[in-house]
CHARMM internal coordinates of N, CA and C (Angstrom, degrees):
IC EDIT
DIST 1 N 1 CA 1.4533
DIST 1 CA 1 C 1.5281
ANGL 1 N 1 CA 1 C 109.16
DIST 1 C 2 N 1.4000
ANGL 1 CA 1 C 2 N 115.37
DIHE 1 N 1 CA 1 C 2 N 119.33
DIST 2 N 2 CA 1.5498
ANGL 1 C 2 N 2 CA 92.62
DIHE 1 CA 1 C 2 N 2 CA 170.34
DIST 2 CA 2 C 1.7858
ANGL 2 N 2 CA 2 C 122.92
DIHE 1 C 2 N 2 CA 2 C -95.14
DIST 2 C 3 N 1.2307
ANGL 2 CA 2 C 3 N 103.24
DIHE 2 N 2 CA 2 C 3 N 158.44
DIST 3 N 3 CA 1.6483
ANGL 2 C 3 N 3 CA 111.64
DIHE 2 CA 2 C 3 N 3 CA -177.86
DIST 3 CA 3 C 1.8878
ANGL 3 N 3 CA 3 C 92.84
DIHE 2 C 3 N 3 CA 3 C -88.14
DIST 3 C 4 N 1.4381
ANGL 3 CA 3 C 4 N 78.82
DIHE 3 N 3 CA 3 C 4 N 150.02
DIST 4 N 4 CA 1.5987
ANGL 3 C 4 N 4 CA 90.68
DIHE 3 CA 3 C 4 N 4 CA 161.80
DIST 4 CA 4 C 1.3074
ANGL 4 N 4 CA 4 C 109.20
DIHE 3 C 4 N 4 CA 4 C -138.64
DIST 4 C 5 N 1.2455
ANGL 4 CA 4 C 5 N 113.81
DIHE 4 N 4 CA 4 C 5 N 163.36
DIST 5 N 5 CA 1.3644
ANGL 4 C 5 N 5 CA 129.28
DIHE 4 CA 4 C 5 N 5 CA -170.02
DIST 5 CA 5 C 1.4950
ANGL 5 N 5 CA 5 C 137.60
DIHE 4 C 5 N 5 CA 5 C -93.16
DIST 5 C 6 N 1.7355
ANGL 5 CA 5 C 6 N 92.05
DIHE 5 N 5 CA 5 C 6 N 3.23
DIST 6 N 6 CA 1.3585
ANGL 5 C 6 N 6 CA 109.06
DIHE 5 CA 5 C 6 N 6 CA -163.82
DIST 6 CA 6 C 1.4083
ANGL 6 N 6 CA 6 C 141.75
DIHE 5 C 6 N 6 CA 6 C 64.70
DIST 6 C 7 N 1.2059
ANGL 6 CA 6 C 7 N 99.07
DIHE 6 N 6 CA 6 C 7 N 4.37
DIST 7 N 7 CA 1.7687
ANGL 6 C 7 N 7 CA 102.26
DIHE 6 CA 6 C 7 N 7 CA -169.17
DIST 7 CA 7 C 1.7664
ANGL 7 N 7 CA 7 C 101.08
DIHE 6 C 7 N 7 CA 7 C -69.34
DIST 7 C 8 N 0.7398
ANGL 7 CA 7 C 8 N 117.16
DIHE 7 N 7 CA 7 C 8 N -40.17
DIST 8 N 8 CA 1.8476
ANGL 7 C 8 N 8 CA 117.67
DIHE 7 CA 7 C 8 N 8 CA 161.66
DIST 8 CA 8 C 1.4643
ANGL 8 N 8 CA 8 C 97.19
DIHE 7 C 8 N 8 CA 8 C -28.11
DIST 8 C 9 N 1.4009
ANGL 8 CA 8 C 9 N 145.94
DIHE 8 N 8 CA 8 C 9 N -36.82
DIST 9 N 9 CA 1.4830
ANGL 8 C 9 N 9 CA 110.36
DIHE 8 CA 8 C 9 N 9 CA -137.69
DIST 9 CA 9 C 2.3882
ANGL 9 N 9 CA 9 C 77.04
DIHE 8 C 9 N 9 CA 9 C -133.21
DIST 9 C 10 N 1.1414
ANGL 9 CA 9 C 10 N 87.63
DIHE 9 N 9 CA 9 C 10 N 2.52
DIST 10 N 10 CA 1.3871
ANGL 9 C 10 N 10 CA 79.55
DIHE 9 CA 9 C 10 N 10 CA 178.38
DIST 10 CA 10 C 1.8770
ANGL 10 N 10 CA 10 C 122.69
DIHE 9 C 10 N 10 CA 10 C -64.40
DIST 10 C 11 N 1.4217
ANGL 10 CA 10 C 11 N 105.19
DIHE 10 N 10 CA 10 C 11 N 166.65
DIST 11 N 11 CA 1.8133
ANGL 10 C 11 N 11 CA 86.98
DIHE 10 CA 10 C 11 N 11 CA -173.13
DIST 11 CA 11 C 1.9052
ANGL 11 N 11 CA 11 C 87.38
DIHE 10 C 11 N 11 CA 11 C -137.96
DIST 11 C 12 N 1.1342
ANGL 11 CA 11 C 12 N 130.44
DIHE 11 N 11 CA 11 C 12 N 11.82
DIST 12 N 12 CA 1.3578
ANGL 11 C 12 N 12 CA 131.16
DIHE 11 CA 11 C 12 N 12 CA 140.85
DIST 12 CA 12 C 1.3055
ANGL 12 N 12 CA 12 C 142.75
DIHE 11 C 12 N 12 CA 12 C -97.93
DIST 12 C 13 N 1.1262
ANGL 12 CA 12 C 13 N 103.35
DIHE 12 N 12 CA 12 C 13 N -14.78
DIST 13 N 13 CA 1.5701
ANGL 12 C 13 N 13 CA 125.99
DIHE 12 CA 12 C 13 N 13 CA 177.33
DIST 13 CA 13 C 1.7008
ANGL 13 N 13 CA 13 C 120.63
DIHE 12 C 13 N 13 CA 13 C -116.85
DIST 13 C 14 N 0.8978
ANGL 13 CA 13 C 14 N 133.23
DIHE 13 N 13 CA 13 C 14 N 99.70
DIST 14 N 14 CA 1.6123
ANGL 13 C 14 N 14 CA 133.05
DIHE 13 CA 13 C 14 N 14 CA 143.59
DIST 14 CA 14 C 1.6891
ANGL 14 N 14 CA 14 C 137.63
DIHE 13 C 14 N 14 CA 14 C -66.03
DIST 14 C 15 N 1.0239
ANGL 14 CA 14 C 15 N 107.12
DIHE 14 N 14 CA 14 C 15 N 109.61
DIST 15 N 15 CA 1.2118
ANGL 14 C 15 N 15 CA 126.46
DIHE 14 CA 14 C 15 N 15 CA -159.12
DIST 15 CA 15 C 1.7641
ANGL 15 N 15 CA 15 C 108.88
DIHE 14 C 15 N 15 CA 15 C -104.17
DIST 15 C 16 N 0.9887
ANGL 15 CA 15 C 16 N 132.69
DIHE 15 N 15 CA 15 C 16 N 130.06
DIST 16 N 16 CA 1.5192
ANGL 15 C 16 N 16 CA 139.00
DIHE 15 CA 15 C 16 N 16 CA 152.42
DIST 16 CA 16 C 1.2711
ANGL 16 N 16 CA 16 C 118.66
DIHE 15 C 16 N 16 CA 16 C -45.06
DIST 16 C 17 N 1.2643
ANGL 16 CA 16 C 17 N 131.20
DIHE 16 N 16 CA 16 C 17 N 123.01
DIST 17 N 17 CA 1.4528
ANGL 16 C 17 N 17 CA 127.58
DIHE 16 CA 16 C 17 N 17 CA 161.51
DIST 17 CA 17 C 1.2595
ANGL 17 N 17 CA 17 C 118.43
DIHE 16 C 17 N 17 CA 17 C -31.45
DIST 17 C 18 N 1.7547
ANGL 17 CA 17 C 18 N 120.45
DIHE 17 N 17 CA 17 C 18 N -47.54
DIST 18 N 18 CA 1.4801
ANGL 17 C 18 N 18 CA 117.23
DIHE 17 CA 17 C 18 N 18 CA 176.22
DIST 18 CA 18 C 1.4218
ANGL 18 N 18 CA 18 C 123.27
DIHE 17 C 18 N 18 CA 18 C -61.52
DIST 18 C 19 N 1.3703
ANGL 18 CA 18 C 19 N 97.10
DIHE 18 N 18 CA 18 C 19 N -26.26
DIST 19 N 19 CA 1.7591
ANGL 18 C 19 N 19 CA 98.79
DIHE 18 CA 18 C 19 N 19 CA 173.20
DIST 19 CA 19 C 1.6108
ANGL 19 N 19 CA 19 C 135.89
DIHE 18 C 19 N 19 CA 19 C -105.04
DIST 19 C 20 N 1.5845
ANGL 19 CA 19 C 20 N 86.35
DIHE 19 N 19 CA 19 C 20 N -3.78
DIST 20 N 20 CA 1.5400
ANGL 19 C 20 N 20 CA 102.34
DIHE 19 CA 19 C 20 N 20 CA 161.22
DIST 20 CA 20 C 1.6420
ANGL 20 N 20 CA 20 C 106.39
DIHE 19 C 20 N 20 CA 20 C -70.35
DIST 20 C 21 N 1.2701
ANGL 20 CA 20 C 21 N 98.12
DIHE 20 N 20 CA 20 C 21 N -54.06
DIST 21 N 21 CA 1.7705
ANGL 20 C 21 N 21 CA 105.51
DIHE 20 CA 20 C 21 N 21 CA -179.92
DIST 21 CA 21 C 1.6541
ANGL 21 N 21 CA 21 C 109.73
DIHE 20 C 21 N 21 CA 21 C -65.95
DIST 21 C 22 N 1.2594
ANGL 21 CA 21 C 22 N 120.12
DIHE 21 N 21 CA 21 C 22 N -19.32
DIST 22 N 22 CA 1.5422
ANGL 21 C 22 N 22 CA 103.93
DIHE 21 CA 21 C 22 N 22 CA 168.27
DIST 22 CA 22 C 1.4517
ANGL 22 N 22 CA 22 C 109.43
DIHE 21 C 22 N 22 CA 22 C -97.73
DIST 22 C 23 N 1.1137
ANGL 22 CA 22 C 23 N 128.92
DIHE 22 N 22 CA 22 C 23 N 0.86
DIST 23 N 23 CA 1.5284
ANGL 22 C 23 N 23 CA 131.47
DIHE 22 CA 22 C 23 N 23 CA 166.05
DIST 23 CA 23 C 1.5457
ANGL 23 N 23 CA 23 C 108.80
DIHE 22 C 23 N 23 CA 23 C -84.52
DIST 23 C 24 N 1.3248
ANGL 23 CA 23 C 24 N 108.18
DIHE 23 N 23 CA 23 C 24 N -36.46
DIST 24 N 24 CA 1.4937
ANGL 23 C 24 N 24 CA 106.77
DIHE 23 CA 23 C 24 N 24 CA 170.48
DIST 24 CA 24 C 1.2855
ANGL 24 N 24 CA 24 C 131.68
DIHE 23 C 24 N 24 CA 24 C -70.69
DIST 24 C 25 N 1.7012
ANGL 24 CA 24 C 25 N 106.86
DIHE 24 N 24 CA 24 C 25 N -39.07
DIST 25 N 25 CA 1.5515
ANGL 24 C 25 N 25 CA 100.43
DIHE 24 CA 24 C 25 N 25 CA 168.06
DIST 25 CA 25 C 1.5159
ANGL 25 N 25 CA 25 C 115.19
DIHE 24 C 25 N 25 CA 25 C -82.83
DIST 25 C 26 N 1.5061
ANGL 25 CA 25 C 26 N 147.75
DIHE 25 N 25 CA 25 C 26 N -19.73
DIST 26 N 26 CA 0.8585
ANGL 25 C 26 N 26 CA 107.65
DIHE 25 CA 25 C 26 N 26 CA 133.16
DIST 26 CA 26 C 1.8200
ANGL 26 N 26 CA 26 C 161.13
DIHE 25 C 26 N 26 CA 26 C -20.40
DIST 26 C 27 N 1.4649
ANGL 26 CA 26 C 27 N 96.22
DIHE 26 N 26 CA 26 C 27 N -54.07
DIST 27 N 27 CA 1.2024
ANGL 26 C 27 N 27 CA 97.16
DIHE 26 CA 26 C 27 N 27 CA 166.28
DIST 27 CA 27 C 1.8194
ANGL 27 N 27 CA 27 C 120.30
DIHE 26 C 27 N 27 CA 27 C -79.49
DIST 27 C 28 N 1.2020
ANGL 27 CA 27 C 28 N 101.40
DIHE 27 N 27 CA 27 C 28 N -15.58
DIST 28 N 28 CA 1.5780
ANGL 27 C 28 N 28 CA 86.64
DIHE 27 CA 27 C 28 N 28 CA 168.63
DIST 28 CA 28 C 1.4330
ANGL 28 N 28 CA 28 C 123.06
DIHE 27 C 28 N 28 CA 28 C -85.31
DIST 28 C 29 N 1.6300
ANGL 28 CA 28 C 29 N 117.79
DIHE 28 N 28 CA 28 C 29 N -12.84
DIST 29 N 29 CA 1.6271
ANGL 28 C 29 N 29 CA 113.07
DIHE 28 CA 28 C 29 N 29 CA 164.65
DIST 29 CA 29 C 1.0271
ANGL 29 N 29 CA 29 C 105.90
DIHE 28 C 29 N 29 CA 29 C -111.89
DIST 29 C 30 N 2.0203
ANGL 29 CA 29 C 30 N 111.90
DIHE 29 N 29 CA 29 C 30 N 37.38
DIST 30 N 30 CA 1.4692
ANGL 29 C 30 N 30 CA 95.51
DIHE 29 CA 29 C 30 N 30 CA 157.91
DIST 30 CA 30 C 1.7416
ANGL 30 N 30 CA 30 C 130.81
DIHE 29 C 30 N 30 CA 30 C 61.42
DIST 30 C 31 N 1.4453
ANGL 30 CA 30 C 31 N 105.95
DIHE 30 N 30 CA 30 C 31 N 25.61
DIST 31 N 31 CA 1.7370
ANGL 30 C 31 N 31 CA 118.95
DIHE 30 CA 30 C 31 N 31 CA -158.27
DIST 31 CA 31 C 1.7525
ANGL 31 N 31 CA 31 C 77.18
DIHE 30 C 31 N 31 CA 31 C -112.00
DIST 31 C 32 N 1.6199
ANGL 31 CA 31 C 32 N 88.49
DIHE 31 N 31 CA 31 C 32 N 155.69
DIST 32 N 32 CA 1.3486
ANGL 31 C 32 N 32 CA 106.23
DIHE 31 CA 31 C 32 N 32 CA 149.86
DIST 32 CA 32 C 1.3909
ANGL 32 N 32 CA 32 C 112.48
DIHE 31 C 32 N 32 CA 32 C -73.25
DIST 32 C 33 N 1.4430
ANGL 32 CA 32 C 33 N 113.81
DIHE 32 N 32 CA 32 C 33 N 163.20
DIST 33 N 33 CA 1.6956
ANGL 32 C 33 N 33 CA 133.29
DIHE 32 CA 32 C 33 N 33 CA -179.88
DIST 33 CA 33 C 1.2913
ANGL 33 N 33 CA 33 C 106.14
DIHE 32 C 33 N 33 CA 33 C -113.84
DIST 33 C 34 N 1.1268
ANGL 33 CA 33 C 34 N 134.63
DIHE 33 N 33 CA 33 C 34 N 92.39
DIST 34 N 34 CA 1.5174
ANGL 33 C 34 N 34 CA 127.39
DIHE 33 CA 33 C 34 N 34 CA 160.99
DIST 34 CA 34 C 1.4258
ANGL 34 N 34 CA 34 C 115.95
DIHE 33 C 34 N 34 CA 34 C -59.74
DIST 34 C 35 N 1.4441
ANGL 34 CA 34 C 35 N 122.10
DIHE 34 N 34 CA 34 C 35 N 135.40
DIST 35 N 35 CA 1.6627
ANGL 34 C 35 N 35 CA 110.04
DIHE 34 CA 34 C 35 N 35 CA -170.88
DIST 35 CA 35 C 1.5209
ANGL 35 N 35 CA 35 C 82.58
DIHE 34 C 35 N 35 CA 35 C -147.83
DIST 35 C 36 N 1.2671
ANGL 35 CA 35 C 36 N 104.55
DIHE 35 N 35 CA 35 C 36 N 114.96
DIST 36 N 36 CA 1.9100
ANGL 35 C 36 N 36 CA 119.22
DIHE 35 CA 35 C 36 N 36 CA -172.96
DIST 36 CA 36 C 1.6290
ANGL 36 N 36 CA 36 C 92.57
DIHE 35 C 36 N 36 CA 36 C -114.77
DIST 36 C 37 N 1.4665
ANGL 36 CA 36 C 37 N 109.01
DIHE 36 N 36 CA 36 C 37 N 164.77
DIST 37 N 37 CA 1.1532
ANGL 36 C 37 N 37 CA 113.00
DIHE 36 CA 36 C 37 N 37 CA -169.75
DIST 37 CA 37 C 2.0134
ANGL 37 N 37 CA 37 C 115.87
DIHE 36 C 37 N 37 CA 37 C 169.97
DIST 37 C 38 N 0.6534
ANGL 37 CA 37 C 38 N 107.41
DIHE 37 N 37 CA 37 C 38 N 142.61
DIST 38 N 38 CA 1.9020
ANGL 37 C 38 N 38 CA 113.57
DIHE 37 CA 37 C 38 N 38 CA 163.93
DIST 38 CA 38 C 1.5602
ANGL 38 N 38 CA 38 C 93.21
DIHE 37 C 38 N 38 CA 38 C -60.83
DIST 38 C 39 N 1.4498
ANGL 38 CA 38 C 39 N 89.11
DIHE 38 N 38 CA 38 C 39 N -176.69
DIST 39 N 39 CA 1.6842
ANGL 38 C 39 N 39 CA 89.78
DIHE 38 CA 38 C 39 N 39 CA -175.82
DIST 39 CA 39 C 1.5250
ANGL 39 N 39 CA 39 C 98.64
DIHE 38 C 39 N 39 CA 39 C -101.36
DIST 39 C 40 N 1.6124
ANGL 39 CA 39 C 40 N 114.99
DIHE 39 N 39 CA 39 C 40 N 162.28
DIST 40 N 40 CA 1.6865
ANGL 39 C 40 N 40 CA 101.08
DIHE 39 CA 39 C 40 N 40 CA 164.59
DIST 40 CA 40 C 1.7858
ANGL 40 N 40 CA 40 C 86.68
DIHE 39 C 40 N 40 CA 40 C 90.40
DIST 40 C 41 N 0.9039
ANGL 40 CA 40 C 41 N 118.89
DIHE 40 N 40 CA 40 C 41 N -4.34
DIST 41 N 41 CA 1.6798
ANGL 40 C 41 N 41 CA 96.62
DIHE 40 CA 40 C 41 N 41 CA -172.32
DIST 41 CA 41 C 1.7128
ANGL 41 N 41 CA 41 C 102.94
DIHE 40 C 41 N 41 CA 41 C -102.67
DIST 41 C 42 N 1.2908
ANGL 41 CA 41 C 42 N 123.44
DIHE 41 N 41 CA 41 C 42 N -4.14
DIST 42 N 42 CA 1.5226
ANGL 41 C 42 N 42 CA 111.81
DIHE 41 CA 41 C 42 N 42 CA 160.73
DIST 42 CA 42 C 1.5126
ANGL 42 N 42 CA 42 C 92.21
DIHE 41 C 42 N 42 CA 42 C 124.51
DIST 42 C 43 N 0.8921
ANGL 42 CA 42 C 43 N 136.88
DIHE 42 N 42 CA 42 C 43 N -4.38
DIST 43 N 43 CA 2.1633
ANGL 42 C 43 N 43 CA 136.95
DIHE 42 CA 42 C 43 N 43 CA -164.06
DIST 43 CA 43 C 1.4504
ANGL 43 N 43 CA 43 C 86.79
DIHE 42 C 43 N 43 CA 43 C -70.98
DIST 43 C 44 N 1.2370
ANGL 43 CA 43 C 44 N 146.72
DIHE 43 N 43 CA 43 C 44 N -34.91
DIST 44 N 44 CA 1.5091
ANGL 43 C 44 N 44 CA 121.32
DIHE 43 CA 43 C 44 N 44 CA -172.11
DIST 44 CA 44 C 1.7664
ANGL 44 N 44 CA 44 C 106.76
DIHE 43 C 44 N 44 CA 44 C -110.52
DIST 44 C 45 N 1.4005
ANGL 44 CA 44 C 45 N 102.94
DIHE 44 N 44 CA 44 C 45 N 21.18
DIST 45 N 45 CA 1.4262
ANGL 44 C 45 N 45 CA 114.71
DIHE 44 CA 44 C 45 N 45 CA -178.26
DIST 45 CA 45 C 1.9562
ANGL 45 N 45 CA 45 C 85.63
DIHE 44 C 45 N 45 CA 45 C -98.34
DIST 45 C 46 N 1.2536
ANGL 45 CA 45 C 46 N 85.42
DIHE 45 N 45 CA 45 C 46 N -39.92
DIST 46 N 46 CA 1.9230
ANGL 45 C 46 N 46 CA 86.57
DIHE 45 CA 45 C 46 N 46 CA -154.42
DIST 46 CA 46 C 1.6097
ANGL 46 N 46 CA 46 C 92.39
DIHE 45 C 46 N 46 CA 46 C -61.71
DIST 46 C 47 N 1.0738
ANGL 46 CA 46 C 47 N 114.06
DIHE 46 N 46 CA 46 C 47 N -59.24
DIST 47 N 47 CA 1.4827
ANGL 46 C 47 N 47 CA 133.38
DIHE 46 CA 46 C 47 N 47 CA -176.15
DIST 47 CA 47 C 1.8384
ANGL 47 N 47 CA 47 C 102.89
DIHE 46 C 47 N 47 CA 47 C -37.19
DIST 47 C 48 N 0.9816
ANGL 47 CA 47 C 48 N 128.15
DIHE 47 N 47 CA 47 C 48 N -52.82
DIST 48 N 48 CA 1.4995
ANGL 47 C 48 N 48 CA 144.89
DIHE 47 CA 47 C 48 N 48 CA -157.64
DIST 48 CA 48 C 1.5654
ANGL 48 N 48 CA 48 C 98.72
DIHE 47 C 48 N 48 CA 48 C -100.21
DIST 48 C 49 N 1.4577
ANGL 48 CA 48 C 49 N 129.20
DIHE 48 N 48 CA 48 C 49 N -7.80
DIST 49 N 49 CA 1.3896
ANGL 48 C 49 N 49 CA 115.66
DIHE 48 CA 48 C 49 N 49 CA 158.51
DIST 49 CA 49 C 1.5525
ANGL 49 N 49 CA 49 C 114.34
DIHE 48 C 49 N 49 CA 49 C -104.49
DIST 49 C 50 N 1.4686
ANGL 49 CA 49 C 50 N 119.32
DIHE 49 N 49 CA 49 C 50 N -16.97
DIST 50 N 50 CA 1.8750
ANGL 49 C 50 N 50 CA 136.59
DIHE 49 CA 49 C 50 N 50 CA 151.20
DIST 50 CA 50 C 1.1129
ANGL 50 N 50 CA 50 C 88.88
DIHE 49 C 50 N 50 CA 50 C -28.35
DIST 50 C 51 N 1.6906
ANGL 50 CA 50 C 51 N 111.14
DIHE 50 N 50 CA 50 C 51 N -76.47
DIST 51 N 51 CA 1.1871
ANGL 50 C 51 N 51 CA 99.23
DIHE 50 CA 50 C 51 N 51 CA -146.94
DIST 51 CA 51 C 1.9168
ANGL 51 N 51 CA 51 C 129.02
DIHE 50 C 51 N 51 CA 51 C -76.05
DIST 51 C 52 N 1.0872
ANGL 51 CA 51 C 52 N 85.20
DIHE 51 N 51 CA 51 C 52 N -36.85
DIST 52 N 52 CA 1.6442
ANGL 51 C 52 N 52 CA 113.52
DIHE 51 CA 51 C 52 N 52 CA 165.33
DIST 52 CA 52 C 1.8084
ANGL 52 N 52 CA 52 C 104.05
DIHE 51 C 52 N 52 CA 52 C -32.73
DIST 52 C 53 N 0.9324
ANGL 52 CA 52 C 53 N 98.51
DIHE 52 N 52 CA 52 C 53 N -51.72
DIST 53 N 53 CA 1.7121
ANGL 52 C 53 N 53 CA 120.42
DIHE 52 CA 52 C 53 N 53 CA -174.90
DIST 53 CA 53 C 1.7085
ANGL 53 N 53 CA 53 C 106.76
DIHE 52 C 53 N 53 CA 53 C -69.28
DIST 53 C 54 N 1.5007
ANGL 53 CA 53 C 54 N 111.62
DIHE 53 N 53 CA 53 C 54 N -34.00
DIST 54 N 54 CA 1.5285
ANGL 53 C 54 N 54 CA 103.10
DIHE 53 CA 53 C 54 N 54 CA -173.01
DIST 54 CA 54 C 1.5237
ANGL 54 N 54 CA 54 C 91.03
DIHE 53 C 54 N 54 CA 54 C -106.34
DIST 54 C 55 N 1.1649
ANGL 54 CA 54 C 55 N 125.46
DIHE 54 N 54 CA 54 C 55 N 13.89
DIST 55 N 55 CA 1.1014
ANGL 54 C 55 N 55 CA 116.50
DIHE 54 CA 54 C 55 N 55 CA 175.04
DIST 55 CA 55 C 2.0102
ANGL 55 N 55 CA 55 C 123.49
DIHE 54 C 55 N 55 CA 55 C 77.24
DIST 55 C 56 N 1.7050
ANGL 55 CA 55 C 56 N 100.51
DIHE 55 N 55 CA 55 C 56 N 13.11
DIST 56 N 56 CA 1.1766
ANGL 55 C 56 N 56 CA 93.63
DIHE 55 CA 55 C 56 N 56 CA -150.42
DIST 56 CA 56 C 1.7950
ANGL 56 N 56 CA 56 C 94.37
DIHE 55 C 56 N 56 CA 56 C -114.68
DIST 56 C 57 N 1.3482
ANGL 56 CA 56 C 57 N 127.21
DIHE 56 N 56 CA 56 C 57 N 177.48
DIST 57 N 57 CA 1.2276
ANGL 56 C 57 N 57 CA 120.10
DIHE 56 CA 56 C 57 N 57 CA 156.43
DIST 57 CA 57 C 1.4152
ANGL 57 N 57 CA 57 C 146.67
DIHE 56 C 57 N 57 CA 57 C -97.35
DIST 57 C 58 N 1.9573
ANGL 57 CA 57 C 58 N 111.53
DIHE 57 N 57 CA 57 C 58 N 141.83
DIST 58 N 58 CA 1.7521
ANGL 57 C 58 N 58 CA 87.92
DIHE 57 CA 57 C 58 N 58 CA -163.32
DIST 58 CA 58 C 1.4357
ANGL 58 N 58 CA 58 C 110.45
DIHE 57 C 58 N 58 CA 58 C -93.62
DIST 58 C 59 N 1.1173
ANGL 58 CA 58 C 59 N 121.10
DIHE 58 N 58 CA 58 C 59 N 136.79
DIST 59 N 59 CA 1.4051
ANGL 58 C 59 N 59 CA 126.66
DIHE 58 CA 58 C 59 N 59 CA 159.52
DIST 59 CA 59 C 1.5051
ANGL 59 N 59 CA 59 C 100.98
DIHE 58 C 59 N 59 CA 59 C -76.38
DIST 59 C 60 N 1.7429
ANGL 59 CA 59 C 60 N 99.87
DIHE 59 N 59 CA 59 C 60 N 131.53
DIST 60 N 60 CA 1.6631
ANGL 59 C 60 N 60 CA 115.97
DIHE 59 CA 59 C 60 N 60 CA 167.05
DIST 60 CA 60 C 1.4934
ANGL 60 N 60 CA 60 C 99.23
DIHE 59 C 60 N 60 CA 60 C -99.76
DIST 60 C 61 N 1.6472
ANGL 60 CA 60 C 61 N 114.29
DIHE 60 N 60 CA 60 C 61 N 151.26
DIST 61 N 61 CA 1.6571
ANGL 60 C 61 N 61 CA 127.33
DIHE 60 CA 60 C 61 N 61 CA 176.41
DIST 61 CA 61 C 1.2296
ANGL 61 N 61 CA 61 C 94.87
DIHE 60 C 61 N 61 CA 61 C -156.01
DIST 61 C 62 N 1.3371
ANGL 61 CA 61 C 62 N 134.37
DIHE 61 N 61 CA 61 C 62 N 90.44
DIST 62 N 62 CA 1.2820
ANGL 61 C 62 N 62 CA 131.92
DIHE 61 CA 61 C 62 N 62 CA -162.06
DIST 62 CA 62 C 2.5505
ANGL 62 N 62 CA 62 C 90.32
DIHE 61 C 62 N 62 CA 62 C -97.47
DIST 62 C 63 N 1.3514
ANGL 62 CA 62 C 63 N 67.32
DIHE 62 N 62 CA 62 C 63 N 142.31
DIST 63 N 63 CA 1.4862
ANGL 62 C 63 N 63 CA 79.15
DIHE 62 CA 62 C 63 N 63 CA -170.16
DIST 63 CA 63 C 1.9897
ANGL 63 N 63 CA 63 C 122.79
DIHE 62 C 63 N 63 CA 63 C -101.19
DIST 63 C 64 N 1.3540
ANGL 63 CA 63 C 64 N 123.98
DIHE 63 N 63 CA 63 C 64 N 102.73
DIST 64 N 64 CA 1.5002
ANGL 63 C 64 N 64 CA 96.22
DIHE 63 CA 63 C 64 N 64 CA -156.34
DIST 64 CA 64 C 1.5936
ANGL 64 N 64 CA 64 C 103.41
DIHE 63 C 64 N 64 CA 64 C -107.53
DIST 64 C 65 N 1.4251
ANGL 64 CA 64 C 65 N 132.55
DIHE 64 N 64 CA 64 C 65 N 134.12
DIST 65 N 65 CA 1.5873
ANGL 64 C 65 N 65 CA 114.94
DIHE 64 CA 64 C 65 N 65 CA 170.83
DIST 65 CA 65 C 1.2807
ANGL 65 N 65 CA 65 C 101.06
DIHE 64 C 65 N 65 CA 65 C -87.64
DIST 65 C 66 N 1.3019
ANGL 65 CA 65 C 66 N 119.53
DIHE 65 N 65 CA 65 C 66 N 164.41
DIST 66 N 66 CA 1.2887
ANGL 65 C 66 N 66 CA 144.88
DIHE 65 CA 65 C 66 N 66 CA 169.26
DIST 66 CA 66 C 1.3138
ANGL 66 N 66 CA 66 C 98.07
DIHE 65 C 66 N 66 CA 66 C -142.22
DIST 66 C 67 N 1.4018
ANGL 66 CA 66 C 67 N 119.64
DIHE 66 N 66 CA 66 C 67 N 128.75
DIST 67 N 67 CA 1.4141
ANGL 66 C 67 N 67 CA 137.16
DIHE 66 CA 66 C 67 N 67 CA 165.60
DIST 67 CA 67 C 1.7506
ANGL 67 N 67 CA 67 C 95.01
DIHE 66 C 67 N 67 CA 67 C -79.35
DIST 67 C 68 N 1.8678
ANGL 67 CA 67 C 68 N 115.55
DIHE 67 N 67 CA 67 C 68 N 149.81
DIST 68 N 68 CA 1.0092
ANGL 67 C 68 N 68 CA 101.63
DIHE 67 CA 67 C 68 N 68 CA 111.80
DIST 68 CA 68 C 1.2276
ANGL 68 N 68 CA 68 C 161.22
DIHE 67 C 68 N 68 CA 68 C -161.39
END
COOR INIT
IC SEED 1 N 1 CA 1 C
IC BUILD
């Protein structure tokens, strides 16, 4: 059966079919989602309408490298 994530029924977020469907099969084998990105490009938008959709809450952990 696959799970979906709801981003179809969301009303803040617009989503691509290709990435609705790779958000979905993730969640149907249960995989993590890696979602890489510049900043400003929507990755904690996507994340925060997931959750919105399962009804659940997002924890932010923003991650910074420093070389040195």
């Amino acid at each position: 059966m696959i799970r979906t994530s709801g981003l179809e029924n969301s009303q803040s977020y617009i989503a691509s079919e290709d990435l609705m469907k790779t958000v979905n099969i993730a969640m149907t084998l249960e995989k993590p989602l890696l979602v890489k990105g510049e900043p400003g490009t929507g990755k904690t938008m996507l994340a925060q309408a997931i959750a919105d959709a399962l009804g659940k809450k997002l924890l932010i952990w923003n991650i910074k490298y420093e070389s040195s």
